[in-house]
NUGUDO-788998 format. One record per atom (N, C-alpha, C): x, y, z. Coordinates in steps of 0.02 Angstrom, whole numbers, plus 50000, padded with zeros to 5 digits. Atoms other than C-alpha are relative to their C-alpha. Layout:
N
XYZ
...
***
This chain:
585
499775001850068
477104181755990
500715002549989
499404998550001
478634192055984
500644999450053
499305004949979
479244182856132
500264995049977
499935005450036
479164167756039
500515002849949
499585000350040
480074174655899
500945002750022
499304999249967
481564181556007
500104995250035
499725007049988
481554163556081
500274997349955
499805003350029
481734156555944
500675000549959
499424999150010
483084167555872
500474997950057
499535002449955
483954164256033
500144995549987
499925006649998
483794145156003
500575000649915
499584999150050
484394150555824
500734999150009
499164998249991
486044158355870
500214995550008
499685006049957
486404144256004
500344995949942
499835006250040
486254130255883
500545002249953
499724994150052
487154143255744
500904998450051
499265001249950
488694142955891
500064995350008
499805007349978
488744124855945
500274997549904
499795005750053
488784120455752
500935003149962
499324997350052
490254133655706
500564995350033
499445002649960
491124128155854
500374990450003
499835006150002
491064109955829
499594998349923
500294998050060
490424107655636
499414993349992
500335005650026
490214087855658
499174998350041
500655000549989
488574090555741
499604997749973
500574997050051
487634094055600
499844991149970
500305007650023
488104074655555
499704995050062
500275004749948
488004068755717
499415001950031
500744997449987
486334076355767
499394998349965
500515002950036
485404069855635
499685006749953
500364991950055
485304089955527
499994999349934
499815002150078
485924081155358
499544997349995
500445005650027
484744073255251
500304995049931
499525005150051
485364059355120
499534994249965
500415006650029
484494048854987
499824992950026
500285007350010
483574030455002
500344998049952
499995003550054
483814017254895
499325000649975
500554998850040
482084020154843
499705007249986
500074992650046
482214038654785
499685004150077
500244994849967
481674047154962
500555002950039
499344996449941
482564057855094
499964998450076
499905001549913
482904054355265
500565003650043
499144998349974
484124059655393
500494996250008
499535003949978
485554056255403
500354997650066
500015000649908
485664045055586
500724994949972
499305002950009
487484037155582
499794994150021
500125005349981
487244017255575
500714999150058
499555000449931
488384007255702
500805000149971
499414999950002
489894006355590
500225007849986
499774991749996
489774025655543
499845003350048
499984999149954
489604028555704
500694999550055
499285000449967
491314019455759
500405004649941
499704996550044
491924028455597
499975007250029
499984992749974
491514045555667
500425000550074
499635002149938
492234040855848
500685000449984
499494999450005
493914037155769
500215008249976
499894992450018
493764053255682
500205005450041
500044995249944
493384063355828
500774997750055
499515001949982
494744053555908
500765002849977
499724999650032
495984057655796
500035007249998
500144992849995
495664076355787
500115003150076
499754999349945
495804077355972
500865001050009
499185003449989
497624070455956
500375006349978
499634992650024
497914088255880
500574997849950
499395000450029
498984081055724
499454999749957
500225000550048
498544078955552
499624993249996
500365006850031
497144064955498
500134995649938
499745006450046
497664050055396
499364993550015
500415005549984
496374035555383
499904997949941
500175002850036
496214022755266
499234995350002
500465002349995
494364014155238
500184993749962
500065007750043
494393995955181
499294998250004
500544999550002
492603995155118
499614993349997
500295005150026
491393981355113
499375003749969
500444996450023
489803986555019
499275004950048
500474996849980
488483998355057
499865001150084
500104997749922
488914002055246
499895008849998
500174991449998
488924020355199
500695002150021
499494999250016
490784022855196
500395007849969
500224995350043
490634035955049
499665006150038
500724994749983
489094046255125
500355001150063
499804998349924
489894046055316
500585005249981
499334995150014
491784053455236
499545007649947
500144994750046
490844064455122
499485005750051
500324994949968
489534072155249
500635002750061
499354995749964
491194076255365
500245004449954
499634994650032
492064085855229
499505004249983
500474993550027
490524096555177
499735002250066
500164994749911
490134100555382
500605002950010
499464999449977
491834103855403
500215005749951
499934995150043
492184113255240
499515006850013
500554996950007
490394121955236
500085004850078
500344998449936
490594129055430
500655003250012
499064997749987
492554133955432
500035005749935
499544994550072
493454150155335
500464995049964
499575001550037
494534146755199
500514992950006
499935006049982
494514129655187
500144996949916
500015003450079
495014121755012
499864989650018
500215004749999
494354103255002
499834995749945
499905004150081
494344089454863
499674995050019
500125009249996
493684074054827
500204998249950
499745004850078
494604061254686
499554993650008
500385005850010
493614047454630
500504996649929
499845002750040
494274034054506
499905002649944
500204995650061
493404044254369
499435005550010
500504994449982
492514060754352
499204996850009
500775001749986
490784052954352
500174996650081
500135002449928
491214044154542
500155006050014
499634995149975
492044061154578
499385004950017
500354997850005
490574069954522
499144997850033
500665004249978
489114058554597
500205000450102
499834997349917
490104062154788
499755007450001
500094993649994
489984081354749
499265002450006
500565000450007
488244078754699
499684999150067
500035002549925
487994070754880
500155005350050
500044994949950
488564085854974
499715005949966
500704994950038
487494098254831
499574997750041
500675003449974
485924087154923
500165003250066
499804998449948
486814088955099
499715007550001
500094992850000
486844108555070
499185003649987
500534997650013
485154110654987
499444997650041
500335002149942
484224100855114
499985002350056
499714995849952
484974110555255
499795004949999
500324993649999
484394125455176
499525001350013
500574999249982
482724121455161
499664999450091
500115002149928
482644113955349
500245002450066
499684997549959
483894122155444
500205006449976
499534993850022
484304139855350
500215002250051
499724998449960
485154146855508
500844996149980
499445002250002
486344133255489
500344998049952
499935001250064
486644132655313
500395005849968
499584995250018
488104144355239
499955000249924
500024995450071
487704154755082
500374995049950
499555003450063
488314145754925
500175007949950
499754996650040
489234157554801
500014996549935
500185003550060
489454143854647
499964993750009
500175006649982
488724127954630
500024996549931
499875002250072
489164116354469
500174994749994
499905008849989
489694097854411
500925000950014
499395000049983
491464103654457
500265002750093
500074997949900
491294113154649
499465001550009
500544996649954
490344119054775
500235005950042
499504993949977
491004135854845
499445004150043
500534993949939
490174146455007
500375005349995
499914992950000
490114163754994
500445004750054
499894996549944
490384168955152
500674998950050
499395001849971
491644159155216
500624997349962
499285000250053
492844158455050
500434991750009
499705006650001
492964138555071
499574997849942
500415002550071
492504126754928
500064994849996
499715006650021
492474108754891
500134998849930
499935000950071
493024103454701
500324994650000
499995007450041
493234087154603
500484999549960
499505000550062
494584079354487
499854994050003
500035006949969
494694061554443
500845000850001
499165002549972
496314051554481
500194997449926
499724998950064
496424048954270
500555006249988
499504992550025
497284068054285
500464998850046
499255003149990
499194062554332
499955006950057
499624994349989
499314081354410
499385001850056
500564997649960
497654082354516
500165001450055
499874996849932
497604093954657
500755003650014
499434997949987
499414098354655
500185006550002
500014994549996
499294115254624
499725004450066
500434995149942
498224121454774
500294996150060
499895003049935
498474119454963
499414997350014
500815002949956
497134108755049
500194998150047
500095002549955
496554106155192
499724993250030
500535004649993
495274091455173
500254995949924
499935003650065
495504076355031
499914993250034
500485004149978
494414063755019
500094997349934
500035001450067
494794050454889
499584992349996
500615005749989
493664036254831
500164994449946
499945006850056
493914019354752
500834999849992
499314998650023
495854022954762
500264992049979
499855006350031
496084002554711
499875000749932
500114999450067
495554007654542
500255007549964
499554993050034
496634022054531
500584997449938
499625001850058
497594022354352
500944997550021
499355000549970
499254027754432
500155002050058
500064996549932
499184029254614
500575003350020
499444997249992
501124031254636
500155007549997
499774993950032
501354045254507
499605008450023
500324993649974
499774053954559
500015001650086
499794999249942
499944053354759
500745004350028
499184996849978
501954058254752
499755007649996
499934993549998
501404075854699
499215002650046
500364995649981
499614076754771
500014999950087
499934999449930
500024071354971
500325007550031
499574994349968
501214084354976
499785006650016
500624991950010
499854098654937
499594997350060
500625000949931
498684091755097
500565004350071
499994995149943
499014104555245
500254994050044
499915004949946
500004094455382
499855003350062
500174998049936
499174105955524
499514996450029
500515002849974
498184098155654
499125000649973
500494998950016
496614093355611
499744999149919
499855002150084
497004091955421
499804993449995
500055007150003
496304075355354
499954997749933
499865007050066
496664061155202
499544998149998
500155008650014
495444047455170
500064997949965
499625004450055
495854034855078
499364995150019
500415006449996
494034022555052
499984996949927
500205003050063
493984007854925
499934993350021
500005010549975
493613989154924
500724998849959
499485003950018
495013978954869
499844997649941
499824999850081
495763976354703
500574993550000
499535003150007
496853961454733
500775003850040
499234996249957
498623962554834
500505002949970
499364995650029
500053971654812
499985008449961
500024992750057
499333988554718
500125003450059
499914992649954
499734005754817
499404998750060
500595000749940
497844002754910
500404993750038
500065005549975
498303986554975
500695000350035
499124996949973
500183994455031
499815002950066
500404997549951
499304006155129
499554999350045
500525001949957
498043997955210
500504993850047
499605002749965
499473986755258
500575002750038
499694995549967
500423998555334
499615004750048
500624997349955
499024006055436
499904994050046
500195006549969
498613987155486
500864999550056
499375002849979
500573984755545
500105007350065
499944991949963
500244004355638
500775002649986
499074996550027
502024009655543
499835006449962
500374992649982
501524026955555
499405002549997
500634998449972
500194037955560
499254998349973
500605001950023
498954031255443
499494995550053
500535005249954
497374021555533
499564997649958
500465007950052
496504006355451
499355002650049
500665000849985
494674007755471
499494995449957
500395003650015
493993992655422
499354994450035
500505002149968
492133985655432
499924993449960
500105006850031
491783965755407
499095001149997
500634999550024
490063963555353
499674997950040
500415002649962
489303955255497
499925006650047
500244993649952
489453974455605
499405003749953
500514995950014
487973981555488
499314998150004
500545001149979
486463983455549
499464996849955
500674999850025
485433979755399
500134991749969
499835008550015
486403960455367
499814995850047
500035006449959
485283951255441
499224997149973
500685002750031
483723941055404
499664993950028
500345002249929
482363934155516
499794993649955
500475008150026
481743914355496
499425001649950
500534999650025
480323914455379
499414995050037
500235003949945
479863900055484
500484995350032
499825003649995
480213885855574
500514993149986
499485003850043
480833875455450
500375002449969
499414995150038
481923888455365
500565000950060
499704998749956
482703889855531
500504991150024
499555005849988
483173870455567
500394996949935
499655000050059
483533869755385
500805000949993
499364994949993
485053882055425
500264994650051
499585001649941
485593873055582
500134994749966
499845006750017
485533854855501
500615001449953
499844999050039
486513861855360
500895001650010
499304994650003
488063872555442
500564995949949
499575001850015
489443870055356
500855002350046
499624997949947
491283873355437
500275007949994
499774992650006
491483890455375
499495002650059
500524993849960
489823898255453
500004994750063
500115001449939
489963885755623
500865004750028
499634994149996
491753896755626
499685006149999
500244992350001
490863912055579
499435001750063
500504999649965
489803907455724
500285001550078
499404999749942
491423908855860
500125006149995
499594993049990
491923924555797
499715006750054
500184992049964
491933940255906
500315004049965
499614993450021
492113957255827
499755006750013
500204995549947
491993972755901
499655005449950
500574997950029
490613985755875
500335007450058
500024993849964
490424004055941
499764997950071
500255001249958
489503996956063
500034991450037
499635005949965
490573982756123
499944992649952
500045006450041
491023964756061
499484997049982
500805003050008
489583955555983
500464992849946
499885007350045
489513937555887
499545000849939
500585002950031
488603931655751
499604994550015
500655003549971
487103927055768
499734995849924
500305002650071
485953914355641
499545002249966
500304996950037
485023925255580
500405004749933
499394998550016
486653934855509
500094995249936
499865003350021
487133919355428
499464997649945
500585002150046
485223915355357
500075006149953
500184993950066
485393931855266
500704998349959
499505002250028
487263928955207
499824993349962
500115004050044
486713912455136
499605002249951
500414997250049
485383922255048
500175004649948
499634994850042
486513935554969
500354995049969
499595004250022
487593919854913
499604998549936
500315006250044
486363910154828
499235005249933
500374995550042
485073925754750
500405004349958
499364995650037
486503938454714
500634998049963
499275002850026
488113928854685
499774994249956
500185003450025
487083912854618
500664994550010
499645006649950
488243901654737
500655001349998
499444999449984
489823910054711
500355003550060
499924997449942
490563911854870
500745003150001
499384995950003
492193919054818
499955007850007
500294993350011
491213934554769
499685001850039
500284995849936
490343937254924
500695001450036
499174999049951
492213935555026
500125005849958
499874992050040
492493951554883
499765003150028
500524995249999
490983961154928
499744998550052
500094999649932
490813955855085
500444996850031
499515004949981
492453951155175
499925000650089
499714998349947
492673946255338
500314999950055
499134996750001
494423951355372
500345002049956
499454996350050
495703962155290
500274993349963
499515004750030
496663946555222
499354997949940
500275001050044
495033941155164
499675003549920
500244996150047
494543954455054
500424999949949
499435000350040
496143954554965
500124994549960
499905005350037
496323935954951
499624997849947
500545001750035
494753934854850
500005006349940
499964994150044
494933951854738
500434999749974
499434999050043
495743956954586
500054993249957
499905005250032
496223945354456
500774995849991
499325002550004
497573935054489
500084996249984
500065006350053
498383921154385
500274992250062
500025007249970
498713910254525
499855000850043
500355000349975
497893901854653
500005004750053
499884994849944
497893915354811
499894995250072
500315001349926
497243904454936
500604993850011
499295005349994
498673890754892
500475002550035
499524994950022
499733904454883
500125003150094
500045001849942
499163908955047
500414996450080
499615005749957
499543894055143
500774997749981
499114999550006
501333892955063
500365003850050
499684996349944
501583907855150
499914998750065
499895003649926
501233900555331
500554996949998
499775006449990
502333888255291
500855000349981
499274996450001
503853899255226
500375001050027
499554997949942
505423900755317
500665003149972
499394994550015
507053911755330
500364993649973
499455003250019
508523906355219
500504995550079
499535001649948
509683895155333
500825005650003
499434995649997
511053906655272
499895007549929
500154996250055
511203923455162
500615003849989
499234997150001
512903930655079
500174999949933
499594998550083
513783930254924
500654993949983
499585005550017
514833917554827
500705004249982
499054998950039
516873923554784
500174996149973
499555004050020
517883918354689
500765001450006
499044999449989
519973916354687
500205003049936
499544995150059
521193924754578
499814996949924
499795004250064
521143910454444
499655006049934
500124997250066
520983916054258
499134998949991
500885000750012
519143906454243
499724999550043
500615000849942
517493905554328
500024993550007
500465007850008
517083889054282
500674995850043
499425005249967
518773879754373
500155005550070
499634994649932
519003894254509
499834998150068
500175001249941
518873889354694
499435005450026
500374995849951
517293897754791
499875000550067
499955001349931
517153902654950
499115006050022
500714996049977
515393908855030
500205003350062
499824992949952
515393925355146
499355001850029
500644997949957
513963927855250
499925009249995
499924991149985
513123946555241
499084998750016
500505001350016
511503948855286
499375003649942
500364995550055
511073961755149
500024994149940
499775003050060
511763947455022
499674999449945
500665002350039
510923942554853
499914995349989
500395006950004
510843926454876
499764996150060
500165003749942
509833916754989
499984992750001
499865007350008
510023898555026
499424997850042
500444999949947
508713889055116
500134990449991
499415004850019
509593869655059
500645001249951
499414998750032
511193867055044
500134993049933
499835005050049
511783854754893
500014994550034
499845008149951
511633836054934
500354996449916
499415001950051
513043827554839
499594993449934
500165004850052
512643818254661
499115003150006
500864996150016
510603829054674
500375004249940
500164995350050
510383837854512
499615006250011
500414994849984
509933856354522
499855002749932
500294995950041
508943868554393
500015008850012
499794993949966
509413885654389
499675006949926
500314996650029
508133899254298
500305007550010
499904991249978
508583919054267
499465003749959
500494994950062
507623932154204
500595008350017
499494995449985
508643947354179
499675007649976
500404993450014
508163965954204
500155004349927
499954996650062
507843977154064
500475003949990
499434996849995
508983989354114
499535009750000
500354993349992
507444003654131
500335004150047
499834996449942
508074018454225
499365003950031
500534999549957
507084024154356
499435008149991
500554993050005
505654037754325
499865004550063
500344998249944
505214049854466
499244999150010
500415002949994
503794044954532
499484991549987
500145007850009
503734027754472
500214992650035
499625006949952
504194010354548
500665000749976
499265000249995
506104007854579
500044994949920
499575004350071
507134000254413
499784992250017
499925006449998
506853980654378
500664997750038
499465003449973
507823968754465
500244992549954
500015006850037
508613952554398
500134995650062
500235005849933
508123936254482
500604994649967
499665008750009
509213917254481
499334994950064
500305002549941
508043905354558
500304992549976
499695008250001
508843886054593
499364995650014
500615005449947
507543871854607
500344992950006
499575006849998
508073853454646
499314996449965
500185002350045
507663843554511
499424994249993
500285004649975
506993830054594
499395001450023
500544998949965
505773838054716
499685005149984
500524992050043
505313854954622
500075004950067
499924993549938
505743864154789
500445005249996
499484992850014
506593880754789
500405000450027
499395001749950
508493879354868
500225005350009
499664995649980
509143895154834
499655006249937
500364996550033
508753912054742
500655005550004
499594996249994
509903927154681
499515007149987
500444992850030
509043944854671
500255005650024
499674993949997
509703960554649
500055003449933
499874994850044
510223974954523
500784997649983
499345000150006
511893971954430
500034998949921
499815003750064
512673971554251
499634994949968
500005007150046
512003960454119
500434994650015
499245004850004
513733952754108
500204999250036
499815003449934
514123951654285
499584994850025
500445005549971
512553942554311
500124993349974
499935003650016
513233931054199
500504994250042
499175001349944
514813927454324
499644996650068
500405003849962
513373926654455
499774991949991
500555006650022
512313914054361
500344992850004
499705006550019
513773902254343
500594997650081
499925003449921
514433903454525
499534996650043
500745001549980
512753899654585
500034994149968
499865009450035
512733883854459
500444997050019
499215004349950
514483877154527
499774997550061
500155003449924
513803877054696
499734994750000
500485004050012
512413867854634
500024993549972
499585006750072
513373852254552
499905002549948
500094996550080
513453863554391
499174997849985
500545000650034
511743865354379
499865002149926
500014998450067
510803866154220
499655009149981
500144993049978
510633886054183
499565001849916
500304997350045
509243893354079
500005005750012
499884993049984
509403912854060
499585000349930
500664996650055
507873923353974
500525006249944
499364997950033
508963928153832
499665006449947
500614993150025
507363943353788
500885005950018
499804991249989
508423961553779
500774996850038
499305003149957
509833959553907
500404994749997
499725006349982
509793942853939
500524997949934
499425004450031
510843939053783
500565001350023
499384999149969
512423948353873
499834997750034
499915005749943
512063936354005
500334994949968
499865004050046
512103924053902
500874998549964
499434999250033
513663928853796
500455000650037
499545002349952
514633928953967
500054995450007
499885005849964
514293913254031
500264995349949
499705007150051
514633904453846
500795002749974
499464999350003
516183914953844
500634998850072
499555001249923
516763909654025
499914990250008
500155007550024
516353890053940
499694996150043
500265002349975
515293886554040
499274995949970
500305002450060
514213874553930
499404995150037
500595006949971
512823864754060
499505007649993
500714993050031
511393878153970
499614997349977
500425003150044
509913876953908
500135001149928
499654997350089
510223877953694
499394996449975
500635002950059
508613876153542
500424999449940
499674998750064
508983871153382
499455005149939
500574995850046
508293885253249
500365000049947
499885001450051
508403886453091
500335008949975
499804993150010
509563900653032
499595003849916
500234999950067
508903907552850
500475005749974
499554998750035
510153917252805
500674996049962
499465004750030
511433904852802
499884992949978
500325008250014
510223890952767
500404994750039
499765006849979
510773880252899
499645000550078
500325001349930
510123872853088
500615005050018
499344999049940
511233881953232
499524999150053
500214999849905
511193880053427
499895007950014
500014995549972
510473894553515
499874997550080
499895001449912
510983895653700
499555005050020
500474995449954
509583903453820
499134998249969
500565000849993
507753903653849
499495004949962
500304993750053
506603912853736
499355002350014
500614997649972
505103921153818
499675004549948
500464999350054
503773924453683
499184998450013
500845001750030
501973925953628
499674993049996
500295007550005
501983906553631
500164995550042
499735005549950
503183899553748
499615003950079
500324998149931
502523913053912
499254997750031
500805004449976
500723905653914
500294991650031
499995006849985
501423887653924
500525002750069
499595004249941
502833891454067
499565003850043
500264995449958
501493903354159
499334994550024
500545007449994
500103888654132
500364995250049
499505003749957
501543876754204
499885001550058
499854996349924
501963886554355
499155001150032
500694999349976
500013889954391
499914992550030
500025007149985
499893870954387
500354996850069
499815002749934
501223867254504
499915004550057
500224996449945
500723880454636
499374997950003
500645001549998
498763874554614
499994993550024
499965007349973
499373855654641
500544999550060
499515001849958
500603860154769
500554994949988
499525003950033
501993849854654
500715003250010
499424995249991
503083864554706
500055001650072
499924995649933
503833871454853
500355005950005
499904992050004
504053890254876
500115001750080
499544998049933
505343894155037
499985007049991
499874992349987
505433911855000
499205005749993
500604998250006
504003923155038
499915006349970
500144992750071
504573937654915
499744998049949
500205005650079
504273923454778
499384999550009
500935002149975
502383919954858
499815007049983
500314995350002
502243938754861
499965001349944
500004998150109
502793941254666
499324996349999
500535005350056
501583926654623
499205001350037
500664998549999
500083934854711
499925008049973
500364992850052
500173951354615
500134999049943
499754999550075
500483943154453
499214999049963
500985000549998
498723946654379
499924999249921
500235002550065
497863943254210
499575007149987
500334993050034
497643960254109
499354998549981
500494998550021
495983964554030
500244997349908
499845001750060
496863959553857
500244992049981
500035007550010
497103942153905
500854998350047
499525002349947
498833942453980
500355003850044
499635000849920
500073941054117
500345005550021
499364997149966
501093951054211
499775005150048
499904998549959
501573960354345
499245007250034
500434994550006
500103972054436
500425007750011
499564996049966
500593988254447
500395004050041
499725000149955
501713995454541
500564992850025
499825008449977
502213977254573
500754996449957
499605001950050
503763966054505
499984992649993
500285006049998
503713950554433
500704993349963
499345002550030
505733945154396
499994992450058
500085003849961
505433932854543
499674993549950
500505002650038
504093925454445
500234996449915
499755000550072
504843923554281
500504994750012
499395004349981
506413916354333
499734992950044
500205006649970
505593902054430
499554996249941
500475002850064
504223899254287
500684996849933
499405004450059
505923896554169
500444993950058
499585004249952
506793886954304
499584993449990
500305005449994
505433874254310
500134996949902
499725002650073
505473872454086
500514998450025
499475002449986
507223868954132
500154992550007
500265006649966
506663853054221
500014994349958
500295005050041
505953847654070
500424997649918
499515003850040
507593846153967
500724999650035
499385001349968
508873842054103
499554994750044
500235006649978
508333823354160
500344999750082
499575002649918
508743817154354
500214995149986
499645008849980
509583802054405
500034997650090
500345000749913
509323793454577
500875002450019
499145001249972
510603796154701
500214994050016
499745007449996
511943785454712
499924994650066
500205006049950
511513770354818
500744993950008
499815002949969
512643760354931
499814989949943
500265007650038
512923740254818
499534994650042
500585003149977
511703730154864
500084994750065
499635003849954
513013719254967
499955003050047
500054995649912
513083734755106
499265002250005
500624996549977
511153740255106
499734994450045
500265004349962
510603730655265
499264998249960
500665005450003
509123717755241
499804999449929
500005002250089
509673713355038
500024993050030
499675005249992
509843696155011
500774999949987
499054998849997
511873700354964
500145001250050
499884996849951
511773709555102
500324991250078
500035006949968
511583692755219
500594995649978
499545004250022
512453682355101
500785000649998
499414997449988
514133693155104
499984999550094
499825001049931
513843692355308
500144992750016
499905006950009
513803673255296
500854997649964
499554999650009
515153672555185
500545002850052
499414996349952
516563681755300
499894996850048
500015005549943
515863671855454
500204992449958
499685005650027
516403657655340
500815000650000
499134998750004
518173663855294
500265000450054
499575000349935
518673666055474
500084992950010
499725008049972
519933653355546
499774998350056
500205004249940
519193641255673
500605000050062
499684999249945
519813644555847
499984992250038
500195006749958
520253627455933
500355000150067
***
């Protein structure tokens, strides 16, 4: 009997040493236990994608540098529970270890912490050997006694979270639904320990493109430094799948494919345990989550179950125009033919001054057609506010010029940059010159009227102008410029939706595609830019097109009807002249 119990302490210790020495045992061994969906406990056995999730981990930790990893989540792979039982083996088994988790709001913040409370108290009961003393346990940390490490909670609502303490471990969750990711990241990255072994995560599903998550996960995807994309498509989890009920449920499916799932039926994507396909069983359950859960919307499964990075994005978030149009524009986008800057000569005015174009490739204007003689162009601005720049916030507004040709609604040229009100005005109207004096609407909100008040003091008079009614002086006057309001931005934002949804437009520049997929539809009903995001691109093309609709075309000029081969003049003037010649005898 009391060999047995000095065996078993022996076996004690051992395990006691293998787990100090390496911590992630405890997950990879199967010592954690972790809720059901139906209220019981089990262990925790790493499925196949938290399985390649732990692999990179261990990978990564090898490399002896600091850990960076972003998660691009699809639902319920265990994402959450895999990053969270690493930081509480890792915390819980190491000295003086400080460790965090941020969640979008204290209740997600607090419902992770909760998750390694279970971890810990389960452990105790099952494994006390390998289970380290708690000192305080509460809805704010979890703190071990013995080894003076602790995990603790904030959400990402508190601008200032974490900044104060050094950490080693930070683990944040849902960061797509972070308030202000910018403001709060600038001060809390800098507090994470850059010694080997130190680790980030960053897991959330997608919130639509362009926010801080969707930066990052694209910059991990592009490998432009050390971050690492770890994303799982929904066909690697073990539990998406669903067997024939019979026979005829089974030829049902095959008679049926459509060309998405006979694609989804080519794909290879790789697994811990090597490339695999989908299979139809895969697909019989995916139709089943479609048509029980989503109730046939298949946009919202590509959300909540994407699979590929592009797809998760393209389908998330609320954006005001189409994404998938939007999309395929961008395939189809190409570099300016030229990019530089317009001069002008000594003369006194803009409007009569010779220009000469200068190639740079920093320039702010890009060209992508050049003018075709007697085409009418349209020429939209939106002009920056003149915000100065916050630390920690997105860079200052920019002001946009976007040219369209009148005729075809395609985008020829575009000016963007930072500069003066009143220089932009000098811009706006060299840019129109080129253009056969295009017709120039400028958003005449804040700034834009010193735009404005240049270009009608440099007489340059092909503008857009309303007539309003003055009431002071009781009389009509002309007002020059475009008036972006509570009544007119729905109709040119409706517009512009329209012609990107009917493809009536063409969009050459793929900063312009990128504005117009983070221009999203608030919770209060409207538009503008997501955050982080800018949307002067956007604006200025949405007025460019109104433009359209009070500066008329005219065909180009055509050759008289006498020179357009195969008229009847045409003939009849060749007849003629073989008449007038003198007879050779």
């Amino acid at each position: 009997m009391n060999g047995a119990a000095i065996s078993d302490d022996l076996i004690f210790d051992a395990e006691s040493t293998l787990i100090k020495k390496d911590p992630l045992r405890l997950v990879e061994k199967g010592f954690l236990k972790i809720k059901t969906k139906d209220h019981g406990l089990i262990p925790l056995i790493p499925n196949t994608p938290q399985r390649r999730f732990l692999k990179l981990f261990k990978r990564l930790r090898k490399e002896n540098k600091p850990i960076r990893i972003v998660i691009l989540k699809c639902r319920q792979w265990g994402g959450t529970t895999i990053t969270d039982a690493i930081e509480y083996s890792l915390s819980s088994q190491q000295e003086n270890v400080n460790a965090m988790i941020i969640a979008d709001d204290i209740k997600g913040a607090n419902y992770i912490l909760e998750m390694g409370k279970l971890l810990q108290s389960e452990l105790e009961k099952d494994y006390p050997h390998l289970a380290t003393p708690v000192k305080r346990s509460n809805r704010l940390e979890l703190a071990f006694r013995d080894s003076k490490s602790w995990i603790f909670i904030d959400s990402a609502e508190n601008k200032d979270a974490g900044q104060k303490y050094t950490l080693q471990y930070l683990h944040c969750s849902e960061v797509s639904k972070f308030p202000h990711p910018e403001e709060l990241f600038t001060g809390l990255l800098p507090a994470v320990s850059k010694a080997p072994g130190s680790f980030v995560v960053f897991e959330s599903t997608a919130n639509g493109i362009g926010d801080y998550f969707y930066k990052v996960v694209k910059q991990a995807e592009r490998q432009d430094g050390d971050w690492a994309l770890f994303f799982v498509p929904w066909m690697e989890h073990d539990e998406y799948t669903r067997p024939f009920q019979d026979d005829e449920e089974y030829h049902a499916l095959i008679d049926t494919l459509n060309d998405e799932e006979k694609n989804l039926l080519k794909i290879s994507y790789e697994t811990i345990d090597g490339p695999k396909r989908v299979t139809l069983e895969q697909l019989n359950w995916r139709r089943w989550i479609i048509k029980n859960e989503f109730h046939g919307d298949l946009d919202k499964f590509h959300e909540m179950y994407p699979s590929s990075v592009d797809e998760a994005f393209l389908v998330s978030g609320r954006p005001r125009f189409n994404i998938k149009v939007l999309a395929k524009m961008r395939t189809t986008a190409k570099a300016p033919i030229k990019r530089g800057y317009l001069t002008a000569d000594n003369s006194e005015s803009i409007r009569d001054c010779d220009l000469t174009w200068e190639d740079n490739p920093k320039g702010y204007i890009k060209i992508w057609q050049k003018p075709i003689p007697e085409r009418r162009y349209v020429l939209g601005g939106d002009v920056a506010e003149g915000k100065i720049q916050i630390e920690g916030k997105k860079d200052p507004d920019f002001s946009c010029l976007q040219v369209l040709d009148r005729r075809t609604l395609e985008q020829v040229a575009t000016w963007h940059g930072r500069i003066d009100p009143d220089l932009l005005g000098i811009e706006a109207i060299k840019l129109a010159r080129y253009y056969n004096n295009a017709f120039v609407g400028i958003e005449r909100n804040n700034h834009g009227l010193t735009t404005i008040t240049r270009i009608k003091n440099e007489n340059y008079w092909t503008v857009h102008q309303v007539t309003v009614y003055d009431e002071i002086n009781d009389r009509e006057v002309k007002q020059l410029g475009w008036t972006t309001s509570t009544k007119t931005k729905p109709l040119m934002i409706d517009d512009l939706a329209k012609l990107i949804r009917e493809y009536l437009t063409k969009i050459n520049d793929v900063d312009t595609i990128q504005e117009c997929m983070t221009y999203v539809i608030e919770e209060d009903g409207k538009t503008n830019a997501q955050p982080g995001c800018f949307d002067d691109r956007v604006i200025a093309y949405a007025i460019a097109f109104q433009m359209t609709k009070s500066f008329y075309d005219m065909p180009d000029r055509k050759e008289p009807p006498e020179d357009q081969y195969g008229t009847f003049e045409y003939y009849k003037k060749q007849i003629d002249e073989e008449m007038r010649k003198p007879v050779i005898v």
